[in-house]
VEXNUBA-638231 format. One record per residue: x, y, z of N, C-alpha, C in turn. Coordinates in steps of 0.02 Angstrom, whole numbers. Layout:
// VEXNUBA-638231
R    n_c1    n_c2    n_c3   ca_c1   ca_c2   ca_c3    c_c1    c_c2    c_c3
R       X       Y       Z       X       Y       Z       X       Y       Z
...
END
This chain:
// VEXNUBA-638231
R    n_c1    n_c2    n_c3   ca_c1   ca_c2   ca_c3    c_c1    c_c2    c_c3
R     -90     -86     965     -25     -92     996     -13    -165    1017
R      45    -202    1001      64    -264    1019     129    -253    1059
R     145    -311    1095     199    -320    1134     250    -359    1106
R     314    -322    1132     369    -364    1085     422    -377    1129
R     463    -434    1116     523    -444    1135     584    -410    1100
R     623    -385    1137     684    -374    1096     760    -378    1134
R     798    -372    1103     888    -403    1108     905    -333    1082
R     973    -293    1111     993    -250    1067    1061    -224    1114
R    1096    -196    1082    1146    -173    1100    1172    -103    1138
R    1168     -82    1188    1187     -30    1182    1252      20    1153
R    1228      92    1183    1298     120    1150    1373     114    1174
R    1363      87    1243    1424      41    1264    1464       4    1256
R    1422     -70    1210    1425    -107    1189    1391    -167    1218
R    1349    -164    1301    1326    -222    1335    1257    -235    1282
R    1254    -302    1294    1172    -318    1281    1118    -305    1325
R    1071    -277    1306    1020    -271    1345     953    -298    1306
R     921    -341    1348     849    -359    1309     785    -355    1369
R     728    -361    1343     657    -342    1380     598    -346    1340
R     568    -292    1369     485    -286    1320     466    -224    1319
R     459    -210    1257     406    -131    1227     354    -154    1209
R     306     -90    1203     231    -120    1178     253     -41    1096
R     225     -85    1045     229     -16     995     190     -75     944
R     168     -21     904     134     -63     826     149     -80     791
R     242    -105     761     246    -140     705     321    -152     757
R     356    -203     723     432    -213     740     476    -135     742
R     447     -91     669     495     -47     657     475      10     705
R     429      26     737     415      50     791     452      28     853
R     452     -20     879     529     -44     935     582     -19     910
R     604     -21     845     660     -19     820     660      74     829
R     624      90     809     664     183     830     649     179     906
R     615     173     928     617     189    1008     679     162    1025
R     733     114    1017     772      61    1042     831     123    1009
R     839     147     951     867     178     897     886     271     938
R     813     296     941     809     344     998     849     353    1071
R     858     268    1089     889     287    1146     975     271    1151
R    1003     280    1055    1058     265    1057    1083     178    1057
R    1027     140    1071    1039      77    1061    1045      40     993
R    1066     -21     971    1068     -43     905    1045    -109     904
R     973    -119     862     924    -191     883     965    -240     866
R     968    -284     882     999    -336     850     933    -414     859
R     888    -396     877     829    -453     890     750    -433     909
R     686    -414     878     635    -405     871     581    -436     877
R     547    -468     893     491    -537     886     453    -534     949
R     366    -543     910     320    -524     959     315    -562    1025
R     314    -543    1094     288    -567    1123     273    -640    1145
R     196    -621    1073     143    -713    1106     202    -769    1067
R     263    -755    1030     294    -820     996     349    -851    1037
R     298    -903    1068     340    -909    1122     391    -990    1097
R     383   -1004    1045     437   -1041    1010     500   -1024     988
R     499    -944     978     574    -929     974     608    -918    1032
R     672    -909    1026     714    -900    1091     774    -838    1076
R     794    -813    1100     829    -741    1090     897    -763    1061
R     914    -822    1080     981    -864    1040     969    -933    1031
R    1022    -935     984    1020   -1000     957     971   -1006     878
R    1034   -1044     841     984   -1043     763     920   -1074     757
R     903   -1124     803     862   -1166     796     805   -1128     805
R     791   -1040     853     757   -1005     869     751    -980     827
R     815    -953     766     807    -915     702     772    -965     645
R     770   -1028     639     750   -1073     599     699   -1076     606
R     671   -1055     675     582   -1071     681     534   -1000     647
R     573    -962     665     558    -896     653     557    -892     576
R     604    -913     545     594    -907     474     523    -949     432
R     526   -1008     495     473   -1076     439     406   -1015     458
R     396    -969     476     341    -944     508     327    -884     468
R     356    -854     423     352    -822     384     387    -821     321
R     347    -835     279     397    -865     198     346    -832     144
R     309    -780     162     283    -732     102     341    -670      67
R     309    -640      30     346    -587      14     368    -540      90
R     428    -494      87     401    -439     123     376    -410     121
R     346    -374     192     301    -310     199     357    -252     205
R     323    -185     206     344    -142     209     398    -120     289
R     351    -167     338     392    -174     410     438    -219     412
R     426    -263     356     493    -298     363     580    -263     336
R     554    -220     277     614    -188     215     638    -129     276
R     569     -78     321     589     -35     351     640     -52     424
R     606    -126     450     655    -132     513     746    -140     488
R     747    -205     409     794    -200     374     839    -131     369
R     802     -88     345     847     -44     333     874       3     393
R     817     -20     451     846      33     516     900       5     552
R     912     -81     569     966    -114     565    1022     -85     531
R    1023     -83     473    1092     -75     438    1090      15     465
R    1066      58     450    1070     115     494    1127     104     531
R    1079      89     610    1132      85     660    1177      40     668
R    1182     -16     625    1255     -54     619    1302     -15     580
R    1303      24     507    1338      51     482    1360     122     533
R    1296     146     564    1343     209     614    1381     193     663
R    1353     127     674    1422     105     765    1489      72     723
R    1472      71     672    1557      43     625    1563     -30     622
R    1509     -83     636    1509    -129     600    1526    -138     554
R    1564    -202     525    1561    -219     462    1502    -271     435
R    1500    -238     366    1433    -247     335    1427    -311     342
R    1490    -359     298    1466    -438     328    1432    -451     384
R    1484    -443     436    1461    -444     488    1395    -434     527
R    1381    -377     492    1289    -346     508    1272    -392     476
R    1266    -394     406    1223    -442     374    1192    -504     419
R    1263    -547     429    1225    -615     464    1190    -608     522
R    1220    -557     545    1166    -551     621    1088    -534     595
R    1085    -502     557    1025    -484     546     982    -527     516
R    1014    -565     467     989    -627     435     960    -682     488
R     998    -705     541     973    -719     616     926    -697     649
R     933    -652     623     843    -606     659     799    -600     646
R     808    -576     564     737    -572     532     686    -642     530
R     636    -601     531     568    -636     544     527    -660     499
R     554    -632     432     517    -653     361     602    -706     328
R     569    -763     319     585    -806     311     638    -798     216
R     604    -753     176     616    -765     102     684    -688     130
R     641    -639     172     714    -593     184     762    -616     212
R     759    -648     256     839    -685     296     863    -726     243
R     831    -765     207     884    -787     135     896    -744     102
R     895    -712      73     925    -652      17     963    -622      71
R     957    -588     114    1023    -550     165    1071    -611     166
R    1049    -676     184    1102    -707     201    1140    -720     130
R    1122    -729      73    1144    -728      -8    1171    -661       3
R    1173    -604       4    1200    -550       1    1255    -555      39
R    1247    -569     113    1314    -581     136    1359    -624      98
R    1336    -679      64    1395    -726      60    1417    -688     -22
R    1391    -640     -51    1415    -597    -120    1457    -553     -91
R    1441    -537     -26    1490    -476     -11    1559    -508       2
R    1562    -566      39    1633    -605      41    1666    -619     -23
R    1615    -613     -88    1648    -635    -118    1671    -587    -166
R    1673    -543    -146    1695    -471    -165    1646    -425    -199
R    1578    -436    -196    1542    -391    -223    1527    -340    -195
R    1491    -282    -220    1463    -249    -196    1409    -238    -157
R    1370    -190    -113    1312    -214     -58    1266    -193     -97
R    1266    -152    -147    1201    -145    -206    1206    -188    -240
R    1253    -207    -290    1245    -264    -316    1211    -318    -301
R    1219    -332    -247    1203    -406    -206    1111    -392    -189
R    1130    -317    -169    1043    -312    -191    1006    -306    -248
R    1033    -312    -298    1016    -299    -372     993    -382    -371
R    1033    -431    -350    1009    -504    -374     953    -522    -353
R     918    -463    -277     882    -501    -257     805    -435    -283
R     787    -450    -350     720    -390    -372     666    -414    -340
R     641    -484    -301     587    -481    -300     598    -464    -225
R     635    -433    -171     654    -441     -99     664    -327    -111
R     711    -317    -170     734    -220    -129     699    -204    -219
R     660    -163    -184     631    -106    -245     703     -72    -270
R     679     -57    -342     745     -34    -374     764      32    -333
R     705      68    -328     737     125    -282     776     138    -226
R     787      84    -179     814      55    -134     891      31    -149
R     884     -12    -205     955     -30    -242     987      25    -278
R     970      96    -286     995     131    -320    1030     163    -262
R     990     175    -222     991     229    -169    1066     214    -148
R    1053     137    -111    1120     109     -97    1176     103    -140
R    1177     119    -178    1220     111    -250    1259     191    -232
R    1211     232    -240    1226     308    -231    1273     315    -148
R    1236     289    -116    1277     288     -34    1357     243     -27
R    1345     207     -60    1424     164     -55    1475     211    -101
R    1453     224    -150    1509     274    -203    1516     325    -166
R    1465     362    -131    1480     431    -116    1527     429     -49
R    1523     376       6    1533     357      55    1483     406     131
R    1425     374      92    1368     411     123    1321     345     157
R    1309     294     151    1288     245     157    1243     267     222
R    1285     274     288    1217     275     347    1180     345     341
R    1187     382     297    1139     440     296    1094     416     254
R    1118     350     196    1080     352     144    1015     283     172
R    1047     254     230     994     214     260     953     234     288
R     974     313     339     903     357     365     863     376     330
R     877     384     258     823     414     208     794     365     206
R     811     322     182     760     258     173     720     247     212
R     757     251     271     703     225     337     645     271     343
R     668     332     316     610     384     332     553     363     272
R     572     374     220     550     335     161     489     287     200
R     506     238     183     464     186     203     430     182     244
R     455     223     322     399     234     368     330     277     353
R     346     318     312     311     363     263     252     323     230
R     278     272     183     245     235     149     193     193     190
R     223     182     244     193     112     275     141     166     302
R     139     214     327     104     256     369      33     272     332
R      41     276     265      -2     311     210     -37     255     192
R     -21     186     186     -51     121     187     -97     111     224
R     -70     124     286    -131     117     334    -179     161     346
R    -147     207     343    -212     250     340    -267     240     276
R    -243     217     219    -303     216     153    -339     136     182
R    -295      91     238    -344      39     256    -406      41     289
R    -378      97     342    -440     119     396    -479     161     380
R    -468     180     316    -519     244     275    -573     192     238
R    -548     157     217    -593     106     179    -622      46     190
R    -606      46     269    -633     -20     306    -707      -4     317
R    -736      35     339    -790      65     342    -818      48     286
R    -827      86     224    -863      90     187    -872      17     138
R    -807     -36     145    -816     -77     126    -869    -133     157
R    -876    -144     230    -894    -174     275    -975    -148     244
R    -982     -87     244   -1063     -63     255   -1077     -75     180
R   -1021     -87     103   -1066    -125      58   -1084    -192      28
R   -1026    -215      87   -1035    -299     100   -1112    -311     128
R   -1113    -284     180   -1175    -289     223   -1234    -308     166
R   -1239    -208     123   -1283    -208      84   -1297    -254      36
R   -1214    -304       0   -1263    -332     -66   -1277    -429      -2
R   -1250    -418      23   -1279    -506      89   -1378    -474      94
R   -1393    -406     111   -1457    -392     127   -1483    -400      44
R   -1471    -384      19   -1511    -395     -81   -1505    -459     -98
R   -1463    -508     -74   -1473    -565     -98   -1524    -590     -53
R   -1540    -567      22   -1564    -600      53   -1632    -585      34
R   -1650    -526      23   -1706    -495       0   -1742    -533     -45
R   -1698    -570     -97   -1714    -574    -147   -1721    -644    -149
R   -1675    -675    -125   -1694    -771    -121   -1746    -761     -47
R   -1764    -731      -9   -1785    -759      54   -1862    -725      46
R   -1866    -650      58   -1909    -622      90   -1934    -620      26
R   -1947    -586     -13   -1960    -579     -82   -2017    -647    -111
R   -1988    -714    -116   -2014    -761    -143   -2096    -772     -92
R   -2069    -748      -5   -2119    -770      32   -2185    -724      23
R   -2180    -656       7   -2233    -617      -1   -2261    -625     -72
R   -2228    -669    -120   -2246    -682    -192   -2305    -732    -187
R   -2278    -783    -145   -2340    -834    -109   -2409    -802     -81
R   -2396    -773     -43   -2471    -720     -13   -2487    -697     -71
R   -2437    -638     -82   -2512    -609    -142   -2537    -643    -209
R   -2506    -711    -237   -2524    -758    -291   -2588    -791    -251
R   -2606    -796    -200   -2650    -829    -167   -2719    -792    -157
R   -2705    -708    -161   -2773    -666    -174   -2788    -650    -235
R   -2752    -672    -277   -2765    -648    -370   -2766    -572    -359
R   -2744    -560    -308   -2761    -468    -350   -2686    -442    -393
R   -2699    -388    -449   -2686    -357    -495   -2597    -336    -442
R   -2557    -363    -459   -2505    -292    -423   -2479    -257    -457
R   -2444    -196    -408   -2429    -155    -452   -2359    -142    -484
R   -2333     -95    -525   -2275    -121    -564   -2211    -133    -518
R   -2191     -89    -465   -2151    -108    -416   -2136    -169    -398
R   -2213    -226    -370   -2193    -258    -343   -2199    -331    -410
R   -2208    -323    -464   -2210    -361    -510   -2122    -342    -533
R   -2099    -285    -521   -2022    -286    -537   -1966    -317    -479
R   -1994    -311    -436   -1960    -372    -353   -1979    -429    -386
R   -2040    -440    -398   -2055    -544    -387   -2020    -570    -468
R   -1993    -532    -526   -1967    -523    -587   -1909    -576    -566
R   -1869    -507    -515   -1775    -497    -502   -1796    -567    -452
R   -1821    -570    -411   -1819    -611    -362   -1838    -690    -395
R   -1886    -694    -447   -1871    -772    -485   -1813    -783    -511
R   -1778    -722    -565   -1746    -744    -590   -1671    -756    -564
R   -1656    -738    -488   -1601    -743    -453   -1606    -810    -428
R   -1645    -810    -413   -1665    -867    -362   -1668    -947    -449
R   -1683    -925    -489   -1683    -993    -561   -1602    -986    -592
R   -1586    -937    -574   -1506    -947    -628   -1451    -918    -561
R   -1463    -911    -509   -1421    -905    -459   -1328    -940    -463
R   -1337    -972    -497   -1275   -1032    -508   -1245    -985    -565
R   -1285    -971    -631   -1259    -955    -682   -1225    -896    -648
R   -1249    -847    -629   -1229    -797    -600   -1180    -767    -572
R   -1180    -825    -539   -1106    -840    -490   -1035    -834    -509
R   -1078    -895    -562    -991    -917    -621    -980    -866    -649
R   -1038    -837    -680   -1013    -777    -741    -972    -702    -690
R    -984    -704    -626    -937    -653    -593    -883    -673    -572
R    -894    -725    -540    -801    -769    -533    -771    -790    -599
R    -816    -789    -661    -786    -788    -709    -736    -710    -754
R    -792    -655    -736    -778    -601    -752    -701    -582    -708
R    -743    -580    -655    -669    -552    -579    -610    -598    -599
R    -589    -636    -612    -524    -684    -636    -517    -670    -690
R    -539    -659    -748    -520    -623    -825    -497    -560    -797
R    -554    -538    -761    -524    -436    -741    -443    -442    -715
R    -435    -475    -671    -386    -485    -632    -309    -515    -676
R    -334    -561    -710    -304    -588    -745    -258    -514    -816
R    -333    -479    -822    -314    -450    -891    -260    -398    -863
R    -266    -372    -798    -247    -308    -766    -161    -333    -756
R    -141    -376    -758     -66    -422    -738     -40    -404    -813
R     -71    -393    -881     -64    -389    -913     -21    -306    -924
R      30    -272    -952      62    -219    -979       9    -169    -992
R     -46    -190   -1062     -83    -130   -1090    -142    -134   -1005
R    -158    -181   -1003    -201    -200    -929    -192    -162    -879
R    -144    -162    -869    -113    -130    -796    -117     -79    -793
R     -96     -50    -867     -79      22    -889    -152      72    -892
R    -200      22    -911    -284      66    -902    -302      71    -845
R    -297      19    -787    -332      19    -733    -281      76    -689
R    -208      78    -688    -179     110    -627    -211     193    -673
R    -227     211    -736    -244     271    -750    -327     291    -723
R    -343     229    -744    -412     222    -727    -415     236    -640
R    -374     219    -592    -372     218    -498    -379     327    -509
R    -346     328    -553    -320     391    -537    -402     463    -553
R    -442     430    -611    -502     458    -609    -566     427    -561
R    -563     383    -518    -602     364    -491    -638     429    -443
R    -711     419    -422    -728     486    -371    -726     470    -316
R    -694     530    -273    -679     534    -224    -594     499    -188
R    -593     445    -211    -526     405    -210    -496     411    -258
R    -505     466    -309    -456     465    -375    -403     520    -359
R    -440     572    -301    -390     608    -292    -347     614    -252
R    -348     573    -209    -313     540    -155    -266     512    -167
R    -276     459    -223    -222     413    -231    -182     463    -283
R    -199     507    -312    -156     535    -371     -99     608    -318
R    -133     635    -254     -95     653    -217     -37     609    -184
R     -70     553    -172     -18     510    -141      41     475    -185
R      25     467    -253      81     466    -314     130     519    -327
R     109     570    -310     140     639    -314     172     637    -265
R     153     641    -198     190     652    -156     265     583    -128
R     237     516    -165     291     484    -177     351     474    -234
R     324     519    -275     370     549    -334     423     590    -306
R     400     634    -280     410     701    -251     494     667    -189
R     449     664    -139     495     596     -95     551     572     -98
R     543     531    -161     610     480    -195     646     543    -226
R     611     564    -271     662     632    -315     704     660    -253
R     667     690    -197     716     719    -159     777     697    -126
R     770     610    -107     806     555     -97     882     556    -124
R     836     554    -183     906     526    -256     941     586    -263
R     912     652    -277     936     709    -288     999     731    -225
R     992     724    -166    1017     720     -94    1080     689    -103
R    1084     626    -129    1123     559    -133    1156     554    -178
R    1147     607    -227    1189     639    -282    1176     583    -351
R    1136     535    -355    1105     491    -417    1097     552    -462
R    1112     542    -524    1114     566    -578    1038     578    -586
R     999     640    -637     953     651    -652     923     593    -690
R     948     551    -736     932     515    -770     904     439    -739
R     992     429    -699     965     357    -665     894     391    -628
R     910     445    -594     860     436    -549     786     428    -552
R     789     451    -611     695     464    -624     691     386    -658
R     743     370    -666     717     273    -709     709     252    -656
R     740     247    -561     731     216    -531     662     235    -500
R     650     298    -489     583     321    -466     518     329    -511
R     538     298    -561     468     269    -595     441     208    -585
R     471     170    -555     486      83    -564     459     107    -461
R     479     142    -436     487     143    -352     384     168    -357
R     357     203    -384     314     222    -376     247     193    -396
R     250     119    -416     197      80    -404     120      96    -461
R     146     135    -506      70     146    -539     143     144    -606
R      88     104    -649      97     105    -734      95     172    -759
R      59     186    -752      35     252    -814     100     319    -765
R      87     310    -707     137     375    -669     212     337    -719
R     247     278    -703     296     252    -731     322     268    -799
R     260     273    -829     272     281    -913     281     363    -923
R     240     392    -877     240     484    -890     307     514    -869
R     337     465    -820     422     476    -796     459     456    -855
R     457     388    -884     503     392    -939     492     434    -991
R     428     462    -996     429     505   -1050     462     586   -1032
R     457     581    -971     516     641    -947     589     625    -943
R     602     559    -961     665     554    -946     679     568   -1023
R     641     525   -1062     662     553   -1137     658     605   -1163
R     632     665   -1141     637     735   -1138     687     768   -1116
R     730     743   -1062     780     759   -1021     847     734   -1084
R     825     684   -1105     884     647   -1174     883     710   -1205
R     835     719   -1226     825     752   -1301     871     825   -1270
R     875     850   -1219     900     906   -1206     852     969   -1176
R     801     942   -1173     746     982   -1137     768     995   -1044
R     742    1069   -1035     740    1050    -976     705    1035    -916
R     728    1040    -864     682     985    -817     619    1018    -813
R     594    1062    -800     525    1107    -799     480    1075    -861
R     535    1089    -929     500    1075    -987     501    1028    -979
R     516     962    -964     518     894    -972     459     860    -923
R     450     904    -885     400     905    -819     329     906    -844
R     337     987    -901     270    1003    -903     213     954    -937
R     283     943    -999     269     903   -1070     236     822   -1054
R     248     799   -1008     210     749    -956     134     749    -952
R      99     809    -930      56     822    -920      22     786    -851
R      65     783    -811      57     719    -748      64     780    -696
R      89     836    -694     122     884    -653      73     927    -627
R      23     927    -562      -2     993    -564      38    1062    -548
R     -15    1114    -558      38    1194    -588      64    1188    -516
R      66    1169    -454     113    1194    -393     168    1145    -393
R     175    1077    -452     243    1049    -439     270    1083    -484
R     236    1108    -523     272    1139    -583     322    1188    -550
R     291    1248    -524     299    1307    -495     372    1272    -444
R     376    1241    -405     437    1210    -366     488    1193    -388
R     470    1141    -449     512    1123    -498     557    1180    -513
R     499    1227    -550     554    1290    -570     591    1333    -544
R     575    1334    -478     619    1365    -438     671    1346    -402
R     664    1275    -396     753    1229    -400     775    1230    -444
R     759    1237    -491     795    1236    -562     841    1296    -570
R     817    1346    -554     838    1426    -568     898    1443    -484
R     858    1397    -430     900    1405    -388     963    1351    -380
R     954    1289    -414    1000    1241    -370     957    1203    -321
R     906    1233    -301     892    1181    -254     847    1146    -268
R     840    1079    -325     771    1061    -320     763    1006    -279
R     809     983    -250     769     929    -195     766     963    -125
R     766    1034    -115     738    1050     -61     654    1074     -66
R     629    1094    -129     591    1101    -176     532    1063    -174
R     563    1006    -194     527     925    -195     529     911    -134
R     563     900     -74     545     895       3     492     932      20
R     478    1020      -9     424    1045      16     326    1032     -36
R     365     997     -90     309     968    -105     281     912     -85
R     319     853     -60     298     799     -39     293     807      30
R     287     864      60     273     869     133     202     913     123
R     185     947      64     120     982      62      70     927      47
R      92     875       3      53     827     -27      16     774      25
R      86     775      59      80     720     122       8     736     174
R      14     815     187     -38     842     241     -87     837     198
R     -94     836     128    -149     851      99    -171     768      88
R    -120     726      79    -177     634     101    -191     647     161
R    -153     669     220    -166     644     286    -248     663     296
R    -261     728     263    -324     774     281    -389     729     221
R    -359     729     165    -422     682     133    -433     603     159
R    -401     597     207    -386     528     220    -437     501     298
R    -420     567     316    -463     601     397    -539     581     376
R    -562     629     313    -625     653     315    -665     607     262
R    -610     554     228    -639     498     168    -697     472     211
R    -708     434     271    -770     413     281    -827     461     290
R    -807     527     297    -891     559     295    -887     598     227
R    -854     574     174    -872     585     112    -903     504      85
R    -899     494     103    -937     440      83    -999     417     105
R   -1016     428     176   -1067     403     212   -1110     441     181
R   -1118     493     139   -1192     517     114   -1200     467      57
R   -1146     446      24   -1151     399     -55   -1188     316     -22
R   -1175     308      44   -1190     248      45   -1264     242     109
R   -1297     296     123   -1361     320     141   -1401     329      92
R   -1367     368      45   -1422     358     -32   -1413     265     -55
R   -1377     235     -51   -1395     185     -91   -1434     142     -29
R   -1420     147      31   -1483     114      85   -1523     151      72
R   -1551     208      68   -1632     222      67   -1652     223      -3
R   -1620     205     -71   -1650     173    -107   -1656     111    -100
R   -1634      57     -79   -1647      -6     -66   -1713       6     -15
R   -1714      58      25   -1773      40      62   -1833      72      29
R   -1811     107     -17   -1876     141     -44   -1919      98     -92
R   -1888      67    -126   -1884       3    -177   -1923     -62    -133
R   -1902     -78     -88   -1942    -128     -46   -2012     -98     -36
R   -1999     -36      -4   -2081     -15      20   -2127       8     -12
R   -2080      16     -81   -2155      19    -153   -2167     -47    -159
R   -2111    -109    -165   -2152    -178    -187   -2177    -213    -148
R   -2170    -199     -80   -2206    -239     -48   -2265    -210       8
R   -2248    -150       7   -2316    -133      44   -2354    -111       2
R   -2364     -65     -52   -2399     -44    -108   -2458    -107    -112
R   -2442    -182    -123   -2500    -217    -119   -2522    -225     -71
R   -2490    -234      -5   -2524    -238      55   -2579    -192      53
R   -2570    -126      37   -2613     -89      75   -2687     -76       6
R   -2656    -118     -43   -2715    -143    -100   -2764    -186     -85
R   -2732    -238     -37   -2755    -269     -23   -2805    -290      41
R   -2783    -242      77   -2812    -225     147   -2882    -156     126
R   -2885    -114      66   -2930     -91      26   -2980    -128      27
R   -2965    -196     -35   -3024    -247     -66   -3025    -276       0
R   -3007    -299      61   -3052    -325     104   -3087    -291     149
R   -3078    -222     155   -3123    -172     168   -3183    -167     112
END
């Protein structure tokens, strides 16, 4: 939990500003949202260089963040326009204020570019269409669907829910995997150390009694010369490998093996392939809601859902959907679908309702990351106890095995 400053409006119209304590900006922002208020200014606390007015406060704020956005940045974005579009702002109007506010430096330029498209008679999707590397297509569709329909601040609560969703499921796969990463960092810092440090020193002792050792510890003092003589080569050839890997994966066919490849991994293969589903699931219900055509919609929610191979199994349902197939069949023929989306699918289909359908699948899917997500570190802690007590079993054949050979012959 951090502390934040904020500026906001009430439902009156007075300004009111102070301090909440909550965990991301977009957290102030519904509490502030909750109580009928409308943010108009967010920023932590310890930054005590900005000032609640004046550009020169918004100018500092921007030089201070100039990466991509995060997910708290797109979600506070979209809870802004929320409650500016429900109190009857005009969009210009919102725009620049918000552009003034925001805290990521590359988003307050593109809002502020958007504003100056909307003066110039464009549209507020459009204007987000120019900016692909700032609103996921799904986002630009969504809004596309909300301005035609004249749905717009319902179509910003979805989003907002959306994304809080997302951001929520993020963190949780961080704190699931902080653990287990930490404890196999540990492990390979202890094997190198093993191996350049302790290793070479007991090679000295027992070369000094000539006795015979045995195969264990002749397979330590092996690994342990030859790490310790080509240590350099070693190095390169993995910072060489990891930058080709990395490199190759940026690549179309690249991308396309590894996001299939995330999806068979053990233990985390099924996690992440629930959590694809249940953001399929999600957006479909979104678009379906917002009245987007079957077609646009599944082009935008292939592109919204972040894995290659899920992307390509959607267009191949969308080209099924061309051909005149229907959605079940176009579903099945995928082979991406397990039998309970299937089963949902078909019963919006037959009823009319499939994005109430798809809401109750991506709410089953959801409990079902939240729960593999709970219990990921004690599925793991047995995988990474077996690989410590082979590392320790491995030491105490090569290096005590001669000790106690040796403590023999001087008996």
């Amino acid at each position: 939990m951090a502390l934040f400053h904020y500026r906001a409006r009430s439902s009156a119209g007075h300004i009111q500003q102070g301090q909440l304590e909550a965990d991301s900006p977009a957290g102030v922002a519904r509490r502030l949202m909750g109580d009928g208020a409308t943010p108009l200014e967010i920023r932590p606390a310890s930054d005590s260089s900005t000032t609640s007015s004046g550009a020169g406060g918004a100018r500092a704020r921007k030089r201070k963040a100039t990466g991509r956005p995060r997910l708290d940045d797109l979600e506070l974005f979209v809870r802004q326009m929320h409650s500016l579009t429900r109190a009857g702002v005009p969009i210009v109007r919102g725009l620049r204020g918000v552009a003034e506010t925001t805290h990521n430096a590359r988003l307050a330029d593109a809002v502020g570019r958007m504003a100056d498209a909307l003066e110039a008679g464009r549209e507020l999707w459009a204007a987000m269409r120019d900016e692909p590397k700032i609103f996921p297509p799904l986002l630009v569709n969504m809004v596309r669907m909300g301005e035609s329909t004249g749905r717009l601040e319902e179509t910003f609560q979805q989003l907002a829910f959306y994304l809080e969703r997302e951001r929520e499921t993020r963190q949780q796969i961080k704190q699931a995997v902080r653990y287990p990463i930490f404890v196999l960092v540990a492990i390979a810092a202890a094997f190198v150390i093993i191996n350049v440090v302790v290793i070479p020193a007991f090679a000295g002792m027992f070369e000094r009694f000539g006795a015979e050792l045995p195969l264990p510890t002749r397979i330590l003092m092996a690994t342990s010369d030859f790490t310790v003589a080509y240590w350099p080569w070693m190095l390169g050839i993995t910072v060489a490998i990891a930058l080709g890997f990395l490199r190759w994966i940026r690549t179309r066919r690249g991308r396309l093996w590894w996001d299939r490849s995330k999806l068979r991994l053990p233990i985390v293969g099924s996690i992440i392939e629930r959590a694809l589903l249940a953001r399929f699931s999600r957006a479909m219900t979104m678009a379906s809601r917002s009245g987007i055509p079957v077609l646009d919609g599944l082009e935008a929610i292939g592109r919204a859902v972040d894995n290659a191979w899920v992307e390509n199994r959607v267009d191949e349902m969308r080209a099924n959907l061309e051909r005149g197939e229907s959605l079940i069949g176009a579903a099945a023929g995928t082979g991406m679908f397990t039998p309970l989306v299937l089963q949902m699918i078909a019963v919006g289909e037959e009823t009319g309702q499939v994005d109430d359908m798809m809401e109750e699948v991506a709410r089953f899917y959801e409990q079902e990351v939240d729960y593999e997500l709970k219990t990921l570190s004690s599925s793991i802690e047995p995988i990474l106890i077996g690989i410590i007590g082979a590392m320790v079993l491995i030491l105490a054949l090569g290096v005590f095995l001669p000790m106690w050979d040796l403590g023999s012959a001087a008996l």
